[in-house]
ZAROMI-531295 format. One line per 10 residues: number of its first residue (from 1); their letters; for each residue x, z, y of N, C-alpha, C. Coordinates in nm, 3 decimals. Last residue first. Example, Ala and Ser with C-alpha at 12.3 -4.5 7.8 and 13.67 -1.06 7.14 Angstrom:
2) SA) 1.285 0.708 -0.225 1.367 0.714 -0.106 1.290 0.787 0.003 ~ 1.319 0.780 -0.569 1.230 0.780 -0.450 1.320 0.780 -0.330
//
This chain:
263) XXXXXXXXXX) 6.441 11.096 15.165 6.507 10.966 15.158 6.409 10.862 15.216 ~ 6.419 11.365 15.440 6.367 11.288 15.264 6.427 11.155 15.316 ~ 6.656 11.633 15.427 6.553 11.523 15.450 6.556 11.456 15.347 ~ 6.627 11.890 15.233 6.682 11.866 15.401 6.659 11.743 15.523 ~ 6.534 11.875 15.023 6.414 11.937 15.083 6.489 11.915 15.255 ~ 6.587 11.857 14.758 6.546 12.002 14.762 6.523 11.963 14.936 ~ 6.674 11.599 14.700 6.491 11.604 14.691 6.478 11.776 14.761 ~ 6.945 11.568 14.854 6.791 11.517 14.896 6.703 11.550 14.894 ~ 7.074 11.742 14.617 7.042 11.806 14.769 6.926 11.710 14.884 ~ 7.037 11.548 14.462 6.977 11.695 14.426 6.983 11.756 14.582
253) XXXXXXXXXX) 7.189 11.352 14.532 7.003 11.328 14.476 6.914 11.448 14.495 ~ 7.435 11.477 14.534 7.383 11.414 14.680 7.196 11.400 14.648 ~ 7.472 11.548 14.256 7.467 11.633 14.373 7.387 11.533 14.474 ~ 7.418 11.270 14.141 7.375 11.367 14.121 7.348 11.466 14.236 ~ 7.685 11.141 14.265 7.555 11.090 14.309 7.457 11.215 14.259 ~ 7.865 11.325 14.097 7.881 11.329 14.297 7.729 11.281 14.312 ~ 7.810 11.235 13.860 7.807 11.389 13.905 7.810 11.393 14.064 ~ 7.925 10.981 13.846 7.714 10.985 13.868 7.755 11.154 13.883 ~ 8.128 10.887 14.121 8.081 10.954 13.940 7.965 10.991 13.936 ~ 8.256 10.745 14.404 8.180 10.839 14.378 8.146 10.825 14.179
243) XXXXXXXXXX) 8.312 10.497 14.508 8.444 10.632 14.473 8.386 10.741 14.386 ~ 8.148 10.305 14.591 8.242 10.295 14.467 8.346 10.398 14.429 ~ 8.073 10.457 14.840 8.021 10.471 14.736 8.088 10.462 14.611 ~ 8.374 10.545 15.018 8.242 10.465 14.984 8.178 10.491 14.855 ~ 8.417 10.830 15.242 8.432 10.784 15.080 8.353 10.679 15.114 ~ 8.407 11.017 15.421 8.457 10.928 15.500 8.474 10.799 15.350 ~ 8.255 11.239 15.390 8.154 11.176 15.358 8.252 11.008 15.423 ~ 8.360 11.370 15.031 8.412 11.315 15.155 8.297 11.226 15.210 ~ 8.198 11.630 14.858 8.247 11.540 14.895 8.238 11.452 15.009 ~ 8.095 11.935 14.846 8.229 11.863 14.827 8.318 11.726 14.788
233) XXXXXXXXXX) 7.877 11.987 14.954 7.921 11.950 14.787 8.043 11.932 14.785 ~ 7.987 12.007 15.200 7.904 12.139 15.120 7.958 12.113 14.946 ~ 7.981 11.733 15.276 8.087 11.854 15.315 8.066 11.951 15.204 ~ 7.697 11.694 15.311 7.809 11.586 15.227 7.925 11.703 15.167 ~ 7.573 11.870 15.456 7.567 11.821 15.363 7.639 11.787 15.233 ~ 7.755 11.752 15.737 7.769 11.886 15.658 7.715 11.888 15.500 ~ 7.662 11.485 15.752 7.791 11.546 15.735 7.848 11.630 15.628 ~ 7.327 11.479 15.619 7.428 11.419 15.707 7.553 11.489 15.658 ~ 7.120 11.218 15.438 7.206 11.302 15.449 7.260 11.349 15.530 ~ 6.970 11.005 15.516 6.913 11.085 15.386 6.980 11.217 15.428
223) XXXXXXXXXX) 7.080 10.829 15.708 6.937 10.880 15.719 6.876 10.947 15.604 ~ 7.359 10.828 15.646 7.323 10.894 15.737 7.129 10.932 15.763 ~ 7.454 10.656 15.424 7.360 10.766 15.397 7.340 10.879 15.489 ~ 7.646 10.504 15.572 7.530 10.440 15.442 7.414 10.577 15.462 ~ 7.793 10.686 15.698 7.711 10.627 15.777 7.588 10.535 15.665 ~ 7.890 10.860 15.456 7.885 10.930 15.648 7.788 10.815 15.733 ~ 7.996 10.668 15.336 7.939 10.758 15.279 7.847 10.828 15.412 ~ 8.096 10.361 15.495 8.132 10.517 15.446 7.993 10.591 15.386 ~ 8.049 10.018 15.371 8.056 10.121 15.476 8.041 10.231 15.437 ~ 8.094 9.862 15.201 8.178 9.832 15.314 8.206 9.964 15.377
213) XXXXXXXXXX) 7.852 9.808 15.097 7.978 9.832 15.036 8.079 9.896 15.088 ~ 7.568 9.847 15.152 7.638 9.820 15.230 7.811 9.870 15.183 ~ 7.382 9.940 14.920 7.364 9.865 15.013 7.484 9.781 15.116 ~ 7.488 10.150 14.767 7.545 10.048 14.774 7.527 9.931 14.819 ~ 7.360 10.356 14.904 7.490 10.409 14.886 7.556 10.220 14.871 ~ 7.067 10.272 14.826 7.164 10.286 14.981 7.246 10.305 14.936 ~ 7.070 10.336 14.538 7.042 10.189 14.638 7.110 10.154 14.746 ~ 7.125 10.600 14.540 7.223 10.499 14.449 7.180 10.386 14.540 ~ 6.937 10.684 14.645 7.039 10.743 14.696 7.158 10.638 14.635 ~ 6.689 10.567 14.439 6.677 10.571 14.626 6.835 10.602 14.697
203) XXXXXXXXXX) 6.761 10.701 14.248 6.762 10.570 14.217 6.752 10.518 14.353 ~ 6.746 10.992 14.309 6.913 10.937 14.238 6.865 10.791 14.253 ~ 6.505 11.004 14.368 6.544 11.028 14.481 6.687 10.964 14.434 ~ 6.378 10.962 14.095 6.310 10.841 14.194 6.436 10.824 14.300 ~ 6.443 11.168 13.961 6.516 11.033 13.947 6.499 10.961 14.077 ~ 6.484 11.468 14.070 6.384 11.392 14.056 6.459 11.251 14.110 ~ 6.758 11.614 13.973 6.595 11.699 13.962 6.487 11.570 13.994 ~ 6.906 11.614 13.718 6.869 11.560 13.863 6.728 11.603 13.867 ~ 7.205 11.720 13.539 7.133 11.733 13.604 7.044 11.674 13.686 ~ 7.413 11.468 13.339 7.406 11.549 13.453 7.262 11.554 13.467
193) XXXXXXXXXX) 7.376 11.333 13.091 7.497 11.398 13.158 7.512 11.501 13.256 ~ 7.116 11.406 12.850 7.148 11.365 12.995 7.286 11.410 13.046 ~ 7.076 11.419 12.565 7.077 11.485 12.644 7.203 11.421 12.760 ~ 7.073 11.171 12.453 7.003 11.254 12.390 6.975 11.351 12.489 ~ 7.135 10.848 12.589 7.151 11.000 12.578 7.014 11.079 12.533 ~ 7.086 10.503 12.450 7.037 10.619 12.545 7.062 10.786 12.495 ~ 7.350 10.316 12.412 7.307 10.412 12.329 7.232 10.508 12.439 ~ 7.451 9.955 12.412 7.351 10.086 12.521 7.268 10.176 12.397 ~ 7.651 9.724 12.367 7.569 9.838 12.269 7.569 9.928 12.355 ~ 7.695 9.403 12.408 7.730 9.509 12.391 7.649 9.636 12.386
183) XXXXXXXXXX) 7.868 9.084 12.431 7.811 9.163 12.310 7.841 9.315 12.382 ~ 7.907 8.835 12.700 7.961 8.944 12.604 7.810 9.011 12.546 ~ 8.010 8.516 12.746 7.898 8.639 12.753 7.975 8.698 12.700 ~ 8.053 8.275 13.077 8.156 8.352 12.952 8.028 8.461 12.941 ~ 7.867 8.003 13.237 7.975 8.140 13.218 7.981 8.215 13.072 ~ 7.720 7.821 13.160 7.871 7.815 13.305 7.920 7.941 13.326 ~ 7.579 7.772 12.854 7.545 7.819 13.019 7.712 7.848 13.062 ~ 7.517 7.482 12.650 7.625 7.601 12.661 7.646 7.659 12.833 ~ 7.207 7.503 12.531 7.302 7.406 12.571 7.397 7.529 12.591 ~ 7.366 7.683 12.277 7.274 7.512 12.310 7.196 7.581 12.433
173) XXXXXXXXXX) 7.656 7.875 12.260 7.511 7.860 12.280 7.449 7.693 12.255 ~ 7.930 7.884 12.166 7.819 7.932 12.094 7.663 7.915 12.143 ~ 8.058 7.764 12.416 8.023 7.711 12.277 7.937 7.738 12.177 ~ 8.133 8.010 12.567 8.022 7.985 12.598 7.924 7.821 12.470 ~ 8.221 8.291 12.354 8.251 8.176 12.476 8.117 8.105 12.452 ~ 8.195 8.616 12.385 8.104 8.542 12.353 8.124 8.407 12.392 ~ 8.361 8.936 12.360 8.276 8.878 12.415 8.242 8.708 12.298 ~ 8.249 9.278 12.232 8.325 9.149 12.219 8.272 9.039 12.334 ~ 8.129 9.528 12.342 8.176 9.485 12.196 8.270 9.393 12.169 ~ 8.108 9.774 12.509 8.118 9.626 12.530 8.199 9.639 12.364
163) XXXXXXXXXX) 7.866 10.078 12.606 8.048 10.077 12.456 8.011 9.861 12.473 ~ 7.764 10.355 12.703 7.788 10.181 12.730 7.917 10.151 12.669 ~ 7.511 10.585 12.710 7.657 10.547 12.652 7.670 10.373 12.614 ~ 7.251 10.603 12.983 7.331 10.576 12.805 7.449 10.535 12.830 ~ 7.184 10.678 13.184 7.057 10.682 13.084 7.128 10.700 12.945 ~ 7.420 10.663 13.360 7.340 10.815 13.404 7.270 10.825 13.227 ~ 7.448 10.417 13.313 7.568 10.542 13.240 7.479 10.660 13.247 ~ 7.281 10.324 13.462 7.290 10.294 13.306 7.336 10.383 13.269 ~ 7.315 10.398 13.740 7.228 10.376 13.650 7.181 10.370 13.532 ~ 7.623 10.308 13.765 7.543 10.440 13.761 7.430 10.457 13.708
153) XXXXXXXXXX) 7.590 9.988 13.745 7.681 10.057 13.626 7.649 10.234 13.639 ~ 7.417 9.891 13.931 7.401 9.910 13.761 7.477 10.012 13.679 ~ 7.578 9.979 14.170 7.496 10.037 14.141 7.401 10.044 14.011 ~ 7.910 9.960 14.052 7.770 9.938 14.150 7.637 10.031 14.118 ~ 8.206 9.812 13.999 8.123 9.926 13.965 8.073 9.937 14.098 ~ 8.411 9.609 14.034 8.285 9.594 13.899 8.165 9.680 13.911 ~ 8.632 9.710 14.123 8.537 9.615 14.200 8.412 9.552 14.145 ~ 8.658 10.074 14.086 8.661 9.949 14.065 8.597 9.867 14.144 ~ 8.594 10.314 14.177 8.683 10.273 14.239 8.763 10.133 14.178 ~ 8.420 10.389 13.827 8.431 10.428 13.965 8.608 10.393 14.045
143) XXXXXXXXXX) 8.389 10.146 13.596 8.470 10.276 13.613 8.454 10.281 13.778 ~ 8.180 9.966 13.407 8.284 9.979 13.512 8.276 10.129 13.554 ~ 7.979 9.884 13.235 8.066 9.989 13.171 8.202 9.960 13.289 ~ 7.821 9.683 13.384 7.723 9.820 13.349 7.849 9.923 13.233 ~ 7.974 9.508 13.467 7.945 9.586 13.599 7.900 9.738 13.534 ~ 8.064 9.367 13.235 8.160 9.456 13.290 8.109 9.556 13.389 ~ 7.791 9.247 13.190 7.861 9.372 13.092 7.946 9.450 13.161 ~ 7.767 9.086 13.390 7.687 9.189 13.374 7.757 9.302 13.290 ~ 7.934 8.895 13.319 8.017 8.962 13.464 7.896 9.085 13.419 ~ 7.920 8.780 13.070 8.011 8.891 13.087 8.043 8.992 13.172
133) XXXXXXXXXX) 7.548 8.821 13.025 7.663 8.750 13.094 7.791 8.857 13.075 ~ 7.476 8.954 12.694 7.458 8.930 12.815 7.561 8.852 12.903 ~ 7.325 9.055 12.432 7.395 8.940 12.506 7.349 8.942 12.637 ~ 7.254 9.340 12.323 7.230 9.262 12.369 7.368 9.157 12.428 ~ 7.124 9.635 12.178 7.227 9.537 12.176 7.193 9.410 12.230 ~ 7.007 10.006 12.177 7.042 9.868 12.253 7.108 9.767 12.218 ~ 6.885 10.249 12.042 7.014 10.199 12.112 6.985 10.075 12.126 ~ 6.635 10.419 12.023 6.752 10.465 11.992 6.878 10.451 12.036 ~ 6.345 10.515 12.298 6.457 10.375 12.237 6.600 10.442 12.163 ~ 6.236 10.609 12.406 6.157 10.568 12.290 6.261 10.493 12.229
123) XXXXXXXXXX) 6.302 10.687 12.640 6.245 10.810 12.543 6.238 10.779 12.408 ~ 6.348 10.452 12.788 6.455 10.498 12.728 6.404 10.604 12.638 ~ 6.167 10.329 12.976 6.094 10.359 12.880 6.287 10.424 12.728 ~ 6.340 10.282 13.156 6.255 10.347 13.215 6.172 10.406 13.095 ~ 6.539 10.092 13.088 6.592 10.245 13.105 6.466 10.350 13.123 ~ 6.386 9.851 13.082 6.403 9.907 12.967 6.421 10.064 12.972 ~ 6.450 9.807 13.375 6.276 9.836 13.307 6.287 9.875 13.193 ~ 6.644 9.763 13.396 6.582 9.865 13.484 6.467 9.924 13.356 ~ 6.699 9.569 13.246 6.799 9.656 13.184 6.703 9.781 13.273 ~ 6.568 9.337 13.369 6.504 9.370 13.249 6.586 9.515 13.226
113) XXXXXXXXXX) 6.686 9.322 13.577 6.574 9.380 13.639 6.520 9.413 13.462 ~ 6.988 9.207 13.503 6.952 9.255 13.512 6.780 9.378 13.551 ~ 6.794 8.973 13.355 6.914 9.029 13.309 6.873 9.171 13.305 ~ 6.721 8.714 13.431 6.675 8.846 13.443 6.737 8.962 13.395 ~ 6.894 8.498 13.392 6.774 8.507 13.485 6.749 8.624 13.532 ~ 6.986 8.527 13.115 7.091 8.572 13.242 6.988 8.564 13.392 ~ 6.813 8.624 12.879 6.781 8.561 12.955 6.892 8.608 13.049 ~ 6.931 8.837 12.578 6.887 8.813 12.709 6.893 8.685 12.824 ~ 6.890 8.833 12.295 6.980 8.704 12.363 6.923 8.733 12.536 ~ 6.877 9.143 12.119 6.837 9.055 12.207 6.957 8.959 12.246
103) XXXXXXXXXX) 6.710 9.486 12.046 6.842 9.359 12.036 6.783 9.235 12.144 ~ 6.657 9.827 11.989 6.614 9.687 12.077 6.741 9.592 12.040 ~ 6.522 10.046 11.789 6.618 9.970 11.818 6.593 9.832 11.867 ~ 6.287 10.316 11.871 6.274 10.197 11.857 6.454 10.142 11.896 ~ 6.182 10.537 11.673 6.262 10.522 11.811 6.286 10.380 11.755 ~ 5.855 10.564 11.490 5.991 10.581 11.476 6.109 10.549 11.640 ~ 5.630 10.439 11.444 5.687 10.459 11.363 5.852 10.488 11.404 ~ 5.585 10.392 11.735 5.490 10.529 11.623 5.566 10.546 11.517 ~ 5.679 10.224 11.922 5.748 10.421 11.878 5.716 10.467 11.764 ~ 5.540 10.052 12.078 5.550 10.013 11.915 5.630 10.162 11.831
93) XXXXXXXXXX) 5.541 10.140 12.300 5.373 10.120 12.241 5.415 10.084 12.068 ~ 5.736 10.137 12.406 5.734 10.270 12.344 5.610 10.228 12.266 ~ 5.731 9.854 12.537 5.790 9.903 12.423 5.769 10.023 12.383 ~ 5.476 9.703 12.684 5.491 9.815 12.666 5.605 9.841 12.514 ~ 5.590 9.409 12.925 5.539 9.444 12.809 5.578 9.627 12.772 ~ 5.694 9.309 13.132 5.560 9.389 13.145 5.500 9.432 13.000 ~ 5.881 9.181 13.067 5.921 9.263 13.134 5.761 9.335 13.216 ~ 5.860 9.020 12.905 5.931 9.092 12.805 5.923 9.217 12.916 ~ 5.566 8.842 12.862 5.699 8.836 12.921 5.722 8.983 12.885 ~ 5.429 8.732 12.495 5.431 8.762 12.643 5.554 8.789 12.726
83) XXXXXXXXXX) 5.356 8.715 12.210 5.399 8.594 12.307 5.354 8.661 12.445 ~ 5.524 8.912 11.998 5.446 8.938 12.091 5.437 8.828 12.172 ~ 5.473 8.870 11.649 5.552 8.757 11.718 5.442 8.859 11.860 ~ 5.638 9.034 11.360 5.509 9.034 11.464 5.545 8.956 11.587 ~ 5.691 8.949 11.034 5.763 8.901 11.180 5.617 8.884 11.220 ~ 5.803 9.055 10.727 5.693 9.076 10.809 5.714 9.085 10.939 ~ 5.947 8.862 10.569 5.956 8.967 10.590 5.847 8.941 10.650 ~ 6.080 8.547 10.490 6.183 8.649 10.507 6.142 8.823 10.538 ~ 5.862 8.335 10.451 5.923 8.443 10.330 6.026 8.531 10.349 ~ 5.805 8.293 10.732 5.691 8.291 10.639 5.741 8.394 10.499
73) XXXXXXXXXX) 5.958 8.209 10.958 6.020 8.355 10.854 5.904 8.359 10.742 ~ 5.939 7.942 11.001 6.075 8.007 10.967 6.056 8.136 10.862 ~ 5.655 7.997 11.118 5.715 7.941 11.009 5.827 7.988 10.902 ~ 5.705 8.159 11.372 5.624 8.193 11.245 5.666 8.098 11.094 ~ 5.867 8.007 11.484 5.916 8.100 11.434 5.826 8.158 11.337 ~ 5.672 7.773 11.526 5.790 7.756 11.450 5.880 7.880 11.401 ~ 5.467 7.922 11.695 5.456 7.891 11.570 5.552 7.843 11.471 ~ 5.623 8.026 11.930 5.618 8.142 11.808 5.565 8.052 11.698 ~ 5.734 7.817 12.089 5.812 7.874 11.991 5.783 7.975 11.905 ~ 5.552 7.786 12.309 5.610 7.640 12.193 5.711 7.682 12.138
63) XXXXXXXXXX) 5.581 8.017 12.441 5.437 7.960 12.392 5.449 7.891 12.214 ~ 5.773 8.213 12.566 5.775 8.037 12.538 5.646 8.004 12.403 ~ 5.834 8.476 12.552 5.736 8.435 12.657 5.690 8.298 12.599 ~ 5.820 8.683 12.309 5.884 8.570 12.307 5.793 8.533 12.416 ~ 5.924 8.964 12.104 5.932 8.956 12.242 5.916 8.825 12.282 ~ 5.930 9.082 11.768 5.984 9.006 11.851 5.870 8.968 11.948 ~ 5.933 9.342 11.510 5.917 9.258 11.654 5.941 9.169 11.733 ~ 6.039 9.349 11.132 6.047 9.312 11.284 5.958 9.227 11.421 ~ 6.063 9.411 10.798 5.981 9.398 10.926 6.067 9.423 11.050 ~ 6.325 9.419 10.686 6.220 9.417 10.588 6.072 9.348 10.718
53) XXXXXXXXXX) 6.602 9.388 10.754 6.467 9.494 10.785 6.376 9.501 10.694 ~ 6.719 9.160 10.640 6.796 9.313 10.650 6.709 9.426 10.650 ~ 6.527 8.985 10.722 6.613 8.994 10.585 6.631 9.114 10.571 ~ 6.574 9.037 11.029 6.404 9.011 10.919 6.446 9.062 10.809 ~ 6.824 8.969 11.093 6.757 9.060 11.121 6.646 9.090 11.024 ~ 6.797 8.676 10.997 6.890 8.776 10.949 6.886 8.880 10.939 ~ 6.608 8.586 11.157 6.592 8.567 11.082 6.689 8.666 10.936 ~ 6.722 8.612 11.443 6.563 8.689 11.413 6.589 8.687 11.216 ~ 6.929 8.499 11.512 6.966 8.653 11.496 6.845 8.709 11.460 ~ 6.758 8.225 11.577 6.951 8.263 11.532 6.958 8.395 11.436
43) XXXXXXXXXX) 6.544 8.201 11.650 6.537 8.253 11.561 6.679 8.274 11.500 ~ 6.519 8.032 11.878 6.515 7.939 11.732 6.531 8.018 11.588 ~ 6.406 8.307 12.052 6.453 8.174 12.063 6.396 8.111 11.955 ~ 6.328 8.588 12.099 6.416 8.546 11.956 6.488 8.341 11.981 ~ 6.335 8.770 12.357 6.412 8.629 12.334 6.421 8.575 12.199 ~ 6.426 9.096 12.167 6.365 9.016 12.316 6.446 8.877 12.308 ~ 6.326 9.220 11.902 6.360 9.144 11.955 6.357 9.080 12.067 ~ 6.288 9.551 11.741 6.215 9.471 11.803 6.336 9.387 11.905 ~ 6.292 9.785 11.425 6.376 9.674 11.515 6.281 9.603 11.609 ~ 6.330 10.041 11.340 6.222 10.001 11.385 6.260 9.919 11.480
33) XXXXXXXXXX) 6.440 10.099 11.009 6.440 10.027 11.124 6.327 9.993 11.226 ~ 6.464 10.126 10.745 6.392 10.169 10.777 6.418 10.190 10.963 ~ 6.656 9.891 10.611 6.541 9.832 10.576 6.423 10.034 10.650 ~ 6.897 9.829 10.905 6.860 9.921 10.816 6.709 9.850 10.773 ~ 7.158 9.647 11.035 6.994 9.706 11.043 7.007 9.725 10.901 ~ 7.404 9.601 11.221 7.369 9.708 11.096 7.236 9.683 11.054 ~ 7.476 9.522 11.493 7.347 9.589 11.459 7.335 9.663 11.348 ~ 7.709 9.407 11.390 7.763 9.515 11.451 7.632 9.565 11.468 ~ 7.634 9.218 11.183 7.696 9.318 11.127 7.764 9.450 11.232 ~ 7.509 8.999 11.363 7.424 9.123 11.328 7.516 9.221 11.244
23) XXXXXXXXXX) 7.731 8.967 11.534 7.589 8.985 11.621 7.544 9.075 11.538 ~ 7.891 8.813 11.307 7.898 8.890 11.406 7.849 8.976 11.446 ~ 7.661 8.586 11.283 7.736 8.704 11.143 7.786 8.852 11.230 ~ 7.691 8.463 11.494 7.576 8.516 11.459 7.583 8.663 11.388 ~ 7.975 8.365 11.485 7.914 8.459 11.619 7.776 8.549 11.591 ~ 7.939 8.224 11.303 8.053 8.293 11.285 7.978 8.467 11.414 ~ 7.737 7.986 11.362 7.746 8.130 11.241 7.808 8.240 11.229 ~ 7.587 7.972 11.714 7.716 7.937 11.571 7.748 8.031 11.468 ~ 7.383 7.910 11.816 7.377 7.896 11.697 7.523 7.878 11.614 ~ 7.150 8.066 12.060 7.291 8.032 11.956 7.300 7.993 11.878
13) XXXXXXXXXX) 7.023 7.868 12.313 7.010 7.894 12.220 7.147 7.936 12.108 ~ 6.917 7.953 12.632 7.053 7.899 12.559 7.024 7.960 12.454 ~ 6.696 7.948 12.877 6.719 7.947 12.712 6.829 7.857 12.716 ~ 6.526 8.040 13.140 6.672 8.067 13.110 6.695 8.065 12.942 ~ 6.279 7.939 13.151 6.291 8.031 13.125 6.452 8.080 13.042 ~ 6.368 7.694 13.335 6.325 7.787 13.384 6.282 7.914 13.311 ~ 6.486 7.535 13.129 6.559 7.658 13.226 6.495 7.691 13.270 ~ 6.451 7.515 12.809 6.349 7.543 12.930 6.498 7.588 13.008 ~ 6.534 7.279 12.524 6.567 7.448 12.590 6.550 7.450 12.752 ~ 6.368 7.183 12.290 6.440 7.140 12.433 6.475 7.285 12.531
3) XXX) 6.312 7.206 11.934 6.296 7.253 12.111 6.363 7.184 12.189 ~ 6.315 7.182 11.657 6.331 7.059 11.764 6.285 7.085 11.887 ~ 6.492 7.362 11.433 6.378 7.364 11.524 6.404 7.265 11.636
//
């Protein structure tokens, strides 16, 4: 395919076989799959995918790439090309047949704000695979009282099981982007780790908490929380955030929404 790869819509294209092969023998796909693609690009990982499935979705903003991908797969299967942005688009809207498996070359542009927006429609989604920057991977399977772990990495863990696969040098792409990727697999929970009584207040309490890195538990979240509060649950409010396990953030969400002040 004779593209020129856009930065402004962040395209690095893959194409090395070894990496591809890769990519899809850790997807697996199944011919009763309800696969959908964000980014297919030149079609690296669409076309293999297709094969395997029988039918597949794909996600593509770039105008000057669904008719060549239409092409491409003319005999590999039944390829629904959506040409819109990936991050107003309705995924559960495709559910009917089934929980939907997402893949993808994610855009490092958007990365993260796409991983928000996916978690949000998580009801509908079986599991996840995606390319992403490495530093992203590490943040969204970092361990509390690391320098990795933020406010993605609660977020995610709260929705799904975060397993990093491999990573990705940067040779494998066209053109080849200024940092290292990784491969890795977001399984949304069946049933939730912890308790919360209303997300909005865990996604408001997670924000602040890591607004200000630096600063204690006792003063980040002095206008949600105070002391005693803190105290009650039993935890320190002299802690920073990065100390805290989505069970601590939990508590703190849960004693917000019930009602002592609002966030």
């Amino acid at each position: 395919m004779n593209h020129r790869p856009r930065k402004r819509f962040g395209q690095h294209f893959l194409h090395d076989p070894a990496i591809i092969d890769r990519i899809v023998t850790a997807i697996h796909p199944q011919t009763d799959d309800n696969l959908v693609e964000i980014g297919p690009g030149q079609g690296a990982i669409t076309l293999p995918l297709l094969r395997a499935a029988g039918e597949l979705h794909v996600v593509e903003l770039d105008r000057d790439l669904v008719g060549p991908l239409q092409q491409q797969a003319r005999d590999a299967g039944k390829l629904t090309i959506h040409n819109t942005d990936a991050l107003r688009f309705d995924f559960c809207g495709l559910a009917g047949s089934g929980p939907l498996r997402i893949v993808g070359n994610l855009p490092y542009n958007i990365s993260t704000p796409l991983l928000f927006y996916l978690l949000e429609q998580s009801r509908c989604i079986n599991d996840m695979h995606f390319m992403l920057q490495k530093e992203v991977v590490d943040r969204l399977a970092a361990e509390p009282g690391t320098g990795q772990y933020g406010r993605l990495s609660v977020m995610v863990q709260y929705r799904c099981e975060v397993t990093p696969l491999f990573t990705i040098g940067a040779g494998a792409f066209r053109p080849p982007p200024r940092v290292e990727s990784a491969f890795v697999n977001l399984r949304p929970y069946h049933t939730l780790p912890v308790t919360v009584q209303d997300e909005t207040v865990l996604a408001a309490v997670v924000r602040q908490a890591f607004s200000q890195r630096r600063k204690t538990l006792r003063n980040v979240l002095r206008e949600m929380l105070d002391v005693d509060a803190m105290q009650a649950l039993g935890i320190d409010p002299a802690l920073r955030a990065e100390m805290l396990g989505i069970r601590e953030f939990a508590a703190l969400a849960n004693q917000v929404a019930s009602g002592r002040k609002e966030p």
